[in-house]
C-alpha positions in Angstrom: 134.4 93.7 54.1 132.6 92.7 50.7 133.8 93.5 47.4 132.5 95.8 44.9 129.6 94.3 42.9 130.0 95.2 39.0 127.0 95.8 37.1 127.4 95.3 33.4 123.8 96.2 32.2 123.5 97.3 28.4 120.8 99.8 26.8 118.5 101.6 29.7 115.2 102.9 28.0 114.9 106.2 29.6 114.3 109.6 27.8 118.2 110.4 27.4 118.2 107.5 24.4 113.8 108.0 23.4 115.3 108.9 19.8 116.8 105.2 19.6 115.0 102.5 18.0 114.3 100.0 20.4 115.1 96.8 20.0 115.4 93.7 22.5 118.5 95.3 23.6 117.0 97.4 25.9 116.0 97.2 29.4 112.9 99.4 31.0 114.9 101.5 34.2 112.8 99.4 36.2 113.6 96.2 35.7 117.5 97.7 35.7 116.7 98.8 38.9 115.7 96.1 40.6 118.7 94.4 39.3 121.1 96.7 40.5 119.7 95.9 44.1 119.6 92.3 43.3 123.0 92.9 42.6 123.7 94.9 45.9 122.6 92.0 47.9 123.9 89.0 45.9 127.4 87.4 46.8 128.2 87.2 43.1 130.9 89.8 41.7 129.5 90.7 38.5 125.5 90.6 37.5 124.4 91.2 34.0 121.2 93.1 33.1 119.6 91.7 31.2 120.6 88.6 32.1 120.9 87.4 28.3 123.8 90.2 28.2 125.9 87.5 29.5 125.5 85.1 27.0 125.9 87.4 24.6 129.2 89.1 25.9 130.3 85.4 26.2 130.4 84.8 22.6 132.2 88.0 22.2 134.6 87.1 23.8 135.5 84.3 21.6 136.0 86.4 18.7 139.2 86.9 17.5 140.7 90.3 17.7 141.9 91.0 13.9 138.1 89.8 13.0 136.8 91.7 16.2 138.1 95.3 14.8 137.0 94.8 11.7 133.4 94.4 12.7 131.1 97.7 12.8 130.0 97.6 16.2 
């Protein structure tokens, strides 16, 4: 049996967020779609969309917390 796939995507443009300005965060629900099928059939465990979410989330990470919670994210 295969493990569960998880799908960290970030900002979907869809009409639930139209009154946000749109920036190169977001990803059409296209191109988030075909991901999450990619992701369906893909023997990786985790698959970022868009894939420059995970070199972003990457440098996150190395962010100390006490700095970390002081940033307005």
């Amino acid at each position: 049996m295969r493990a569960r796939v998880g799908i960290k995507r970030g900002w979907v443009s869809t009409p639930m967020t139209a009154h946000l300005p749109r920036s190169f965060l977001f990803a059409s629900a296209e191109q988030t779609g075909r991901a999450v099928y990619k992701a369906m059939i893909s023997p990786r465990a985790v698959v970022y969309c868009p894939w420059y979410r995970k070199w972003m989330m990457g440098f996150v990470r190395f962010i100390p917390n006490p700095i970390f919670a002081k940033l307005n994210l």
